[in-house]
C-alpha angles and dihedrals in degrees: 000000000000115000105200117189126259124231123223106278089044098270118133110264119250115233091247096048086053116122116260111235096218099240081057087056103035086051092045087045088044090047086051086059102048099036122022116182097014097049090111096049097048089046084048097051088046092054092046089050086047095050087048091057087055080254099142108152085048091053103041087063080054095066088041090065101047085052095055098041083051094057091043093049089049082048097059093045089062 
């Protein structure tokens, strides 16, 4: 079974209202600096190498990361 986390007034989170563990965000701020542009897709091409070495909880921080480096990049456009 899948606990998802509950905002504030009882509705399901989205995943881009979840809360940010701060290693998630210091990597995804880290990826921003040394890549730019490219940061999502790295995060992204990390997570796919990881899943093909049966690595799953290691990849799925990865796309954590480029989903939070996306968000942060849409952030910064507005």
């Amino acid at each position: 079974m899948i606990l998802r986390a509950r905002g504030p007034r009882g509705r399901q989170r989205t995943p881009a209202e979840a809360p940010v563990d701060e290693e998630i965000d210091r990597a995804a701020r880290a990826m921003l600096a040394n890549h730019g542009a490219n940061a999502a897709l790295e995060a992204e091409r990390r997570s796919k190498n990881l899943l093909q070495c049966e690595l799953e909880g290691q990849a799925a921080k990865w796309r954590k990361i480029a989903l939070l480096v996306r968000r942060l990049e849409e952030q910064k456009r507005s």
